[in-house]
C-alpha positions in Angstrom: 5.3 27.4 7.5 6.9 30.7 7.7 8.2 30.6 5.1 4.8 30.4 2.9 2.7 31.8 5.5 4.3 35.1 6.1 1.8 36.8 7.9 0.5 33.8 10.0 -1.3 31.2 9.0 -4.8 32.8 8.8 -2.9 34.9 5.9 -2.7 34.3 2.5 -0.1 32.4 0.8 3.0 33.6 -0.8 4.1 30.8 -2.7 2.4 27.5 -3.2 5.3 25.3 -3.1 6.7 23.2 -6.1 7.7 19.9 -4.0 5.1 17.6 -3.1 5.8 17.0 0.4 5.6 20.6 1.3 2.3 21.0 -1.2 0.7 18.6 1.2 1.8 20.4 4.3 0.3 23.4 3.1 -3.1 21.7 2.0 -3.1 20.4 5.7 -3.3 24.0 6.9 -5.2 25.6 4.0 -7.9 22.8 4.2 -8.3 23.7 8.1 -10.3 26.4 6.8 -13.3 24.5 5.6 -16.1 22.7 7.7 -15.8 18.6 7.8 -19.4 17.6 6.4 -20.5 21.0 5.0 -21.4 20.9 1.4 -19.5 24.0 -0.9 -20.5 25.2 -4.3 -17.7 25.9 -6.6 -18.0 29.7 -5.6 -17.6 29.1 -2.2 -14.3 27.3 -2.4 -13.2 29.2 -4.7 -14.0 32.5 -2.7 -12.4 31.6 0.6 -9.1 30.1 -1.8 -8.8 33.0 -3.5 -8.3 34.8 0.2 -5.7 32.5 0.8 -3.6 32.3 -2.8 -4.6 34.0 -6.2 -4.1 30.9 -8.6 -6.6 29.5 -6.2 -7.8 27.0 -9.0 -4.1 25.4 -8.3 -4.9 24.9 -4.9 -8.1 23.5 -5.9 -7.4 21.1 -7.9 -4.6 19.9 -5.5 -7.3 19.6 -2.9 -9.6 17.1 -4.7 -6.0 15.5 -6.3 -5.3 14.2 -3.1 -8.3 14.2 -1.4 -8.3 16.5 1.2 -11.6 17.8 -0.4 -14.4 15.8 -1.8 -16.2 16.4 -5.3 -19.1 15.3 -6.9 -19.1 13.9 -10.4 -21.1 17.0 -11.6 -18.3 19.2 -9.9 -21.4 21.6 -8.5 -20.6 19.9 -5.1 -17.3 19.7 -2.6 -17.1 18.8 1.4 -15.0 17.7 3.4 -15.6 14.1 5.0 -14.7 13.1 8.5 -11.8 11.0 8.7 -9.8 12.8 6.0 -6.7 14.6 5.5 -8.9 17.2 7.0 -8.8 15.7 10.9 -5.6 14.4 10.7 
């Protein structure tokens, strides 16, 4: 985690990794910082991901991909549910 995390993991990103295995260990952290059962607009995630990485719509996307992050068909709507990636 160091070595993407270089100022701790409450800092941002330096690099979002390019192999999958290490994506997902970094969406494990990065998802850490949302509430299981709170319900985000768009803005919202985007603000507290664009804290953490600039191409925060990367991170996003990777989010809903593998369903650490839930959203609705509309896309207005994303949450976290319990039992997710997000308690594991």
């Amino acid at each position: 985690m160091k070595n993407y995390f270089k100022h701790g993991l409450h800092g941002p990103l330096d690099v979002f990794p390019s192999k999958e295995k290490r994506k997902y260990i970094i969406a494990s952290e990065i998802i850490k910082q949302f509430e299981v059962g709170k319900v985000y607009v768009e803005k919202e995630v985007n603000d507290l991901l664009a804290t953490i990485y600039p191409d925060f719509a990367t991170v996003r996307r990777f989010l809903i991909d593998y369903r650490f992050m839930i959203r609705s068909d509309d896309g207005t709507q994303y949450w976290i549910e319990s039992g997710t990636h997000a308690t594991t």
